[in-house]
SEMARKE-610097 format. One line per field, with one value per atom (N, C-alpha, C): y, z, x; atom name; residue in three letters. Coordinates in pm, 1 decimal, padded with zeros to 6 digits. Example, Ala and Ser with C-alpha at 12.3 -4.5 7.8 and 13.67 -1.06 7.14 Angstrom:
Y [-00569.0,-00450.0,-00330.0,-00225.0,-00106.0,00003.0]
Z [00780.0,00780.0,00780.0,00708.0,00714.0,00787.0]
X [01319.0,01230.0,01320.0,01285.0,01367.0,01290.0]
atom [N,CA,C,N,CA,C]
res [Ala,Ala,Ala,Ser,Ser,Ser]
***
This chain:
Y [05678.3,05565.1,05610.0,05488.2,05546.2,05496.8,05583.8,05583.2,05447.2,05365.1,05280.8,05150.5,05178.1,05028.5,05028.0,05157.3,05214.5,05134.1,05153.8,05071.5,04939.7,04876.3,04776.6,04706.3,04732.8,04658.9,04687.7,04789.5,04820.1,04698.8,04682.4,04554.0,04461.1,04392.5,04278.7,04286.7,04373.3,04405.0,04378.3,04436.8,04392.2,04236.0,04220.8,04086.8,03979.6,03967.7,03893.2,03897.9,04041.2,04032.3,03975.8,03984.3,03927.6,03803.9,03696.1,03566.3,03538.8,03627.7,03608.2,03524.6,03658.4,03674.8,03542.9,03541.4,03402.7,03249.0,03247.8,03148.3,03112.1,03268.0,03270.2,03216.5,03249.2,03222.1,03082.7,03043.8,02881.3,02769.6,02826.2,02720.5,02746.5,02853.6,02841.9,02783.8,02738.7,02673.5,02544.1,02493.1,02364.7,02334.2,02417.1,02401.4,02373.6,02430.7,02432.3,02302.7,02255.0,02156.6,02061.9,02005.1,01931.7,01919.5,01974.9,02000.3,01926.3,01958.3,01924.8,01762.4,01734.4,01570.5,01486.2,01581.1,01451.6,01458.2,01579.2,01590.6,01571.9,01717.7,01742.0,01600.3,01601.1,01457.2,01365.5,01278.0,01176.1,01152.0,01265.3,01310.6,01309.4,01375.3,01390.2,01203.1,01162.2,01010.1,00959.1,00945.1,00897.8,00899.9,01061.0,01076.4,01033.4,01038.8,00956.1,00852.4,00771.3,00634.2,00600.2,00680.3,00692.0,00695.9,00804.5,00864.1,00753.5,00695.5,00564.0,00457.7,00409.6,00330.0,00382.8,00447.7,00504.5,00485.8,00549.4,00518.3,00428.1,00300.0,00182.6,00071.2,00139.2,00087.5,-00009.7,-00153.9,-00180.3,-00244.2,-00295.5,-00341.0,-00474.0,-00511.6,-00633.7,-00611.6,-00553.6,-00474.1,-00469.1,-00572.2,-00504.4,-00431.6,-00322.7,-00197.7,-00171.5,-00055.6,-00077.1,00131.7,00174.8,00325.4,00376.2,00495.2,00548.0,00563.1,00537.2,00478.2,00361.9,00299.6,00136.0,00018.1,00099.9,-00018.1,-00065.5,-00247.8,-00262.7,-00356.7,-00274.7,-00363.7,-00400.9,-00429.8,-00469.7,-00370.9,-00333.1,-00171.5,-00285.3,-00186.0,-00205.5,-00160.5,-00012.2,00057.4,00210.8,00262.7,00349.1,00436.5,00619.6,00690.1,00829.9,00900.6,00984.5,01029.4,01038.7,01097.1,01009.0,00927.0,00857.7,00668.1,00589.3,00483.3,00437.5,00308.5,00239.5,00155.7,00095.6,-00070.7,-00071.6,-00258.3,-00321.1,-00367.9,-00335.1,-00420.3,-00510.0,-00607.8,-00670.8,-00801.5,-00931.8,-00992.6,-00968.5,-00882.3,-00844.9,-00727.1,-00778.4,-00613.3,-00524.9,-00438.2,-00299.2,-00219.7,-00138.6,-00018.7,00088.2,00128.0,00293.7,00353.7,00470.3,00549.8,00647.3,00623.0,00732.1,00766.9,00865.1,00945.2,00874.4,00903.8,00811.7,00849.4,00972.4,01023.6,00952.7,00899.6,00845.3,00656.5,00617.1,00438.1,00467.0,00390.4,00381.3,00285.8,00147.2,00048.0,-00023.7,-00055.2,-00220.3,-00353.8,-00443.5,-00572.5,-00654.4,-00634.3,-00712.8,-00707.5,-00811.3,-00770.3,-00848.4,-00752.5,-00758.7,-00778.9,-00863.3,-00942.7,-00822.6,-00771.9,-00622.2,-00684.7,-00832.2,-00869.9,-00894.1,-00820.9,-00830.9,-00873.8,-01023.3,-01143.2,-01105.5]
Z [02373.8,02302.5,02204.3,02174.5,02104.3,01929.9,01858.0,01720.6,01673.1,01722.6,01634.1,01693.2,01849.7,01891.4,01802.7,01761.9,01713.3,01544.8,01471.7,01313.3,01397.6,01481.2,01473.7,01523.7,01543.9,01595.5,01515.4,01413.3,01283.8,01161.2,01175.7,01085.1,01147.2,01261.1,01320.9,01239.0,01306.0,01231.7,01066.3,01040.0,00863.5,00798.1,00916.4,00829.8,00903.1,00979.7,01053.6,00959.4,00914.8,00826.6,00667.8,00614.7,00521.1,00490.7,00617.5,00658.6,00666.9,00730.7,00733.5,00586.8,00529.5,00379.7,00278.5,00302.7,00219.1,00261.6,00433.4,00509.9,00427.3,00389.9,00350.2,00207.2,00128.7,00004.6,00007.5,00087.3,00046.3,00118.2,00204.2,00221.7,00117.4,00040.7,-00052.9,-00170.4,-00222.1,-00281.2,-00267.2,-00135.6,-00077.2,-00081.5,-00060.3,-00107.6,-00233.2,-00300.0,-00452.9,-00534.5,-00492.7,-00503.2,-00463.2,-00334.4,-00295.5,-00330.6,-00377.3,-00464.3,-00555.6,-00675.2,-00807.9,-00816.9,-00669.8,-00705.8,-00637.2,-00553.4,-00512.3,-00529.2,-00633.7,-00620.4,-00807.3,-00870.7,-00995.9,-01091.0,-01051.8,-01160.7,-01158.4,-01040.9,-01045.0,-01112.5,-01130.5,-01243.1,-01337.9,-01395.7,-01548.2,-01614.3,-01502.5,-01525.1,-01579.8,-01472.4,-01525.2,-01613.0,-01619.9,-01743.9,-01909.6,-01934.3,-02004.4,-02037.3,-01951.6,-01913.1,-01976.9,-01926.6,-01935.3,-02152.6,-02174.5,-02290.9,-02416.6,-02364.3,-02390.1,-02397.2,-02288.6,-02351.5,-02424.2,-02438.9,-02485.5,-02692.9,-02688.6,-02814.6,-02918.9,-02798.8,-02856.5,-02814.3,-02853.2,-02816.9,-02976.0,-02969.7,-03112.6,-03106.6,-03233.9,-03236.6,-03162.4,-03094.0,-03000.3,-02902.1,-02834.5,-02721.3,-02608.6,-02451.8,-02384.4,-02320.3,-02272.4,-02216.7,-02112.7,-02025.6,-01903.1,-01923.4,-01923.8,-01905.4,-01780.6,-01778.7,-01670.9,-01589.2,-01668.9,-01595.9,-01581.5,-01590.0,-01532.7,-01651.3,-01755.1,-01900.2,-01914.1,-01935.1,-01995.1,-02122.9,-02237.7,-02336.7,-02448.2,-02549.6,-02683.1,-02791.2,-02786.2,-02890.0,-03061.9,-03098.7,-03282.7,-03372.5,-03330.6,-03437.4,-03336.2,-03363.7,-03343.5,-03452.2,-03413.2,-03473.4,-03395.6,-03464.1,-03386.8,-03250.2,-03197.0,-03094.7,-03012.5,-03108.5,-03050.1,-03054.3,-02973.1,-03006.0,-02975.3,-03078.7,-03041.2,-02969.1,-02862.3,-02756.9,-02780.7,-02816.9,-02793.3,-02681.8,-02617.1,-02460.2,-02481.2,-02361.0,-02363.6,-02455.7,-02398.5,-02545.1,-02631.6,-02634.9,-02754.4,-02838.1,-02809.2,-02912.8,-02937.8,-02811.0,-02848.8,-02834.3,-02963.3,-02970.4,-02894.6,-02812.3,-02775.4,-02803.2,-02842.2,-02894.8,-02776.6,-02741.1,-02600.4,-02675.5,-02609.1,-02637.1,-02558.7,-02653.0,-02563.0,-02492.6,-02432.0,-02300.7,-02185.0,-02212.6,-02127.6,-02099.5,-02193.3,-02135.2,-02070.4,-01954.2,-01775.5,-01790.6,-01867.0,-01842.4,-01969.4,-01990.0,-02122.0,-02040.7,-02077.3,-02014.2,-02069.5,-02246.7,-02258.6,-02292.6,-02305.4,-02294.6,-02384.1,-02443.8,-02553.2,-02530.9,-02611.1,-02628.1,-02715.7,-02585.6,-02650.9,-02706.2,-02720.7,-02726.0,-02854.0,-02963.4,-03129.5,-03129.9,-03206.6,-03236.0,-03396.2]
X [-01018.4,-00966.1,-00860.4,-00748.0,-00695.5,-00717.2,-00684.2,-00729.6,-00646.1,-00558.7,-00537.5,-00609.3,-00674.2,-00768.2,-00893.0,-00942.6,-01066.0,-01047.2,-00950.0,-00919.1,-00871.3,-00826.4,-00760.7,-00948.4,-01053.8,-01185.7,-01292.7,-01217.5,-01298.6,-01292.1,-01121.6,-01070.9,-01109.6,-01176.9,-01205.9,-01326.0,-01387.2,-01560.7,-01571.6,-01504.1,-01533.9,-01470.5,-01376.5,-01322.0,-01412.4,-01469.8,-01641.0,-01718.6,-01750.6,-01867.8,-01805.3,-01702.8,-01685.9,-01655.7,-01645.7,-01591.7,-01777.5,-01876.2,-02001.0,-02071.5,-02061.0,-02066.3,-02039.8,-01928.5,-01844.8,-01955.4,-01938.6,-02039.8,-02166.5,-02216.2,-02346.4,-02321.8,-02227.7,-02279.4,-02255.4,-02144.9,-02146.1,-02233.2,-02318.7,-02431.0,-02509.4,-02531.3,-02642.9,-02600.0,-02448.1,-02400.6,-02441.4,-02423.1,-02424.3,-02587.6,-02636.2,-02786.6,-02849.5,-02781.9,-02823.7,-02770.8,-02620.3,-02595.3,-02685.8,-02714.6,-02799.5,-02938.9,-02991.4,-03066.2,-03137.4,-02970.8,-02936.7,-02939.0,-02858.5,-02794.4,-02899.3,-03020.6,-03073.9,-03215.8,-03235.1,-03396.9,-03411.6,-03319.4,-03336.0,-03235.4,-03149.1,-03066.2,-03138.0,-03171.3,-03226.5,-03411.5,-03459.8,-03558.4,-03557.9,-03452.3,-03409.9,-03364.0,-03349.9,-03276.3,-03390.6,-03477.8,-03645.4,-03687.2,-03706.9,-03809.1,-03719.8,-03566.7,-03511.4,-03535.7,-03571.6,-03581.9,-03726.7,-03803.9,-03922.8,-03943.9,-03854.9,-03924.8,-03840.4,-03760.6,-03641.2,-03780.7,-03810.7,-03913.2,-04067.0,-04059.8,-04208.4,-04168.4,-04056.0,-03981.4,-03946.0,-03902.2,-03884.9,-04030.5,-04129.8,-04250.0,-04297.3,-04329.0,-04323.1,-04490.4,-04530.7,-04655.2,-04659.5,-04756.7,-04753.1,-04746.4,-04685.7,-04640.4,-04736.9,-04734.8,-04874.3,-04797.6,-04919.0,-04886.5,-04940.9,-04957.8,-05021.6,-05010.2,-05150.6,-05148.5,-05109.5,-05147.1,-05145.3,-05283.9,-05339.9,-05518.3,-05500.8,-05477.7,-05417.1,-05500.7,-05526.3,-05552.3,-05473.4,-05492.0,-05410.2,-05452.0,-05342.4,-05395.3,-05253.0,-05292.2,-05177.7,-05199.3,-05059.3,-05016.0,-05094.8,-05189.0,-05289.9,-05167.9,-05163.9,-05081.0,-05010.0,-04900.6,-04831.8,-04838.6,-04893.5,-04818.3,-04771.8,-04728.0,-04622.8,-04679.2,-04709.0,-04809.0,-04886.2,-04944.3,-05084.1,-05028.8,-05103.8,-05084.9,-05209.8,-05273.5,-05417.3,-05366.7,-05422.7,-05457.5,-05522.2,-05523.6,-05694.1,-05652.7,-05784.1,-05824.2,-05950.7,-05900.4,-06017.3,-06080.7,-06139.7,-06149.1,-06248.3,-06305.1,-06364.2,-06313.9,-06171.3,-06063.9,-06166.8,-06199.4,-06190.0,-06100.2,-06063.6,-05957.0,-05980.0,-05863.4,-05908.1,-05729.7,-05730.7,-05653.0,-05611.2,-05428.5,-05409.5,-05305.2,-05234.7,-05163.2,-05008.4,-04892.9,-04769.2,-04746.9,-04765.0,-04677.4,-04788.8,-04889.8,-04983.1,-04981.7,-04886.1,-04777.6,-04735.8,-04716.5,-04675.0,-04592.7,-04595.7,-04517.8,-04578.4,-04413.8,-04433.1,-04374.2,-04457.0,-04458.2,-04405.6,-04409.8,-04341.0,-04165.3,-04110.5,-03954.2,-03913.1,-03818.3,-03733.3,-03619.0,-03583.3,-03433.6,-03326.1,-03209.6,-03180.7,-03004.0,-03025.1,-02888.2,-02912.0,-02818.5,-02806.9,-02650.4,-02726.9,-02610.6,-02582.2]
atom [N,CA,C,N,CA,C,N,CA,C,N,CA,C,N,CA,C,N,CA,C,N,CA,C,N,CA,C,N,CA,C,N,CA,C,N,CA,C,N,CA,C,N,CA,C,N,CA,C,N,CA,C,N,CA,C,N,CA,C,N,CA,C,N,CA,C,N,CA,C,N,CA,C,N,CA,C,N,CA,C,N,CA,C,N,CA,C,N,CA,C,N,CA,C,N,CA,C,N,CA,C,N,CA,C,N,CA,C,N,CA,C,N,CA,C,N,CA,C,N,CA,C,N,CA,C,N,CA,C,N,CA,C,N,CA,C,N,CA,C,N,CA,C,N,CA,C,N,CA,C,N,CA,C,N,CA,C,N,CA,C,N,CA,C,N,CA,C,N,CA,C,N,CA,C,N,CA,C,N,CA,C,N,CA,C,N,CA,C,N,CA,C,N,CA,C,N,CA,C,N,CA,C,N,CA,C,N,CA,C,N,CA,C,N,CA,C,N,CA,C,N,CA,C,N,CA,C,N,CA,C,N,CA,C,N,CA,C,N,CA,C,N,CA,C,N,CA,C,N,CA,C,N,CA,C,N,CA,C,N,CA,C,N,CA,C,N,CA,C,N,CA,C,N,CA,C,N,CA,C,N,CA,C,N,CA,C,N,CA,C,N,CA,C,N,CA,C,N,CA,C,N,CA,C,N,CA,C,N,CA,C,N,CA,C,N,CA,C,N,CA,C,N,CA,C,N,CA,C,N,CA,C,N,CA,C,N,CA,C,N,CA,C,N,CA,C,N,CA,C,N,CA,C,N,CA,C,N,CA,C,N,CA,C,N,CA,C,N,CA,C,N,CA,C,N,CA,C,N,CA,C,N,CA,C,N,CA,C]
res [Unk,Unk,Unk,Unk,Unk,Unk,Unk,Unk,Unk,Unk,Unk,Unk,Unk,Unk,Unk,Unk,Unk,Unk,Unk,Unk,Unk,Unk,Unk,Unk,Unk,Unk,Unk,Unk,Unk,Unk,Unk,Unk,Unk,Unk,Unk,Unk,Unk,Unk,Unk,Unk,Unk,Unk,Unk,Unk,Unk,Unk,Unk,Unk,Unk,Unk,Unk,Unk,Unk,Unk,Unk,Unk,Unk,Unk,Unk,Unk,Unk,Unk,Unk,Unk,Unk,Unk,Unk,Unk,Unk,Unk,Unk,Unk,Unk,Unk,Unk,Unk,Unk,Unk,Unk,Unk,Unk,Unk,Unk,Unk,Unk,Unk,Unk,Unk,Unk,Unk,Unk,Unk,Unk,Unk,Unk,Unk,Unk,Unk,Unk,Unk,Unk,Unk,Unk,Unk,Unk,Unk,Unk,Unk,Unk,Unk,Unk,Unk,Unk,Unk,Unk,Unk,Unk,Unk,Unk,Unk,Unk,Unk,Unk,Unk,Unk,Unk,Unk,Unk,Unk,Unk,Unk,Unk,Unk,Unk,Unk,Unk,Unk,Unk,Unk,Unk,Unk,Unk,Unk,Unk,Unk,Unk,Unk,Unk,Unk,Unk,Unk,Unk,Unk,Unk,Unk,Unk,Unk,Unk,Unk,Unk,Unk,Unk,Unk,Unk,Unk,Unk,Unk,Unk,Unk,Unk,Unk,Unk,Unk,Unk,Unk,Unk,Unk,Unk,Unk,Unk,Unk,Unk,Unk,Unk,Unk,Unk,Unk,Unk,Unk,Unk,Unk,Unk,Unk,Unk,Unk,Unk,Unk,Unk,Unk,Unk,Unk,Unk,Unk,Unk,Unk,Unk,Unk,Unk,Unk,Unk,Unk,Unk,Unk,Unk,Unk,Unk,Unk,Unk,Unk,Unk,Unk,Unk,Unk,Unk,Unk,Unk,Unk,Unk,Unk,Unk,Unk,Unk,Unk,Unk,Unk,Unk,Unk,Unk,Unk,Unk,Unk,Unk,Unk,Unk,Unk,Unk,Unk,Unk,Unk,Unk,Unk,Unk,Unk,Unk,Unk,Unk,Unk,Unk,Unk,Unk,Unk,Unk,Unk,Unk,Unk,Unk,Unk,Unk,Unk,Unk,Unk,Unk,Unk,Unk,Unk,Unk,Unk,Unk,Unk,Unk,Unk,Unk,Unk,Unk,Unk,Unk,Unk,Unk,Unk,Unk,Unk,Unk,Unk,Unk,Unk,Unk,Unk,Unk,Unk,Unk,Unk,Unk,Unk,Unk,Unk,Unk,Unk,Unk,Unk,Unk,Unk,Unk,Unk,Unk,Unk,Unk,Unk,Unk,Unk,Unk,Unk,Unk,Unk,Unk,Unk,Unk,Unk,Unk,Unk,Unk,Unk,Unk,Unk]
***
């Protein structure tokens, strides 16, 4: 053989594997992207959403846990909030990250 077919299939060979290479990193780009936009963003949206209403949680308020109580916010404090359930208002004391849903709705239009 001659020595310049031998570099001229050497340069084929390495510029394959570096066209390989590139291939590779950008599906794992494309992966990681995909990811981001359709597993991790739309999460972060939630739990916003989530911690958005847990926040603007006021007294009166029925609520619905995540055990599926449902009752009317007694009192709020940093952490904890009482519901009474039930008609014989009994209080039980949960924790906010444990409100699933507020029922009632607030008028967010300030005239």
């Amino acid at each position: 053989m001659d020595i310049s077919v031998i570099t001229a299939l050497s340069a084929d060979q390495s510029s394959a594997m570096s066209l390989s290479a590139y291939s590779s990193i950008i599906m794992l780009v494309l992966v990681v992207a995909f990811f981001y936009f359709l597993i991790l963003r739309p999460q972060k949206k939630q739990e916003k959403k989530e911690q958005q209403m847990r926040n603007s949680l006021e007294i009166g308020d029925e609520v619905i846990t995540n055990g599926g109580i449902v009752g009317i916010i007694f009192s709020i404090k940093d952490d904890t909030v009482v519901i009474e359930t039930g008609s014989d208002r009994s209080k039980i004391r949960v924790m906010k990250w444990a409100i699933a849903k507020n029922n009632t709705v607030h008028d967010t239009d300030e005239k």
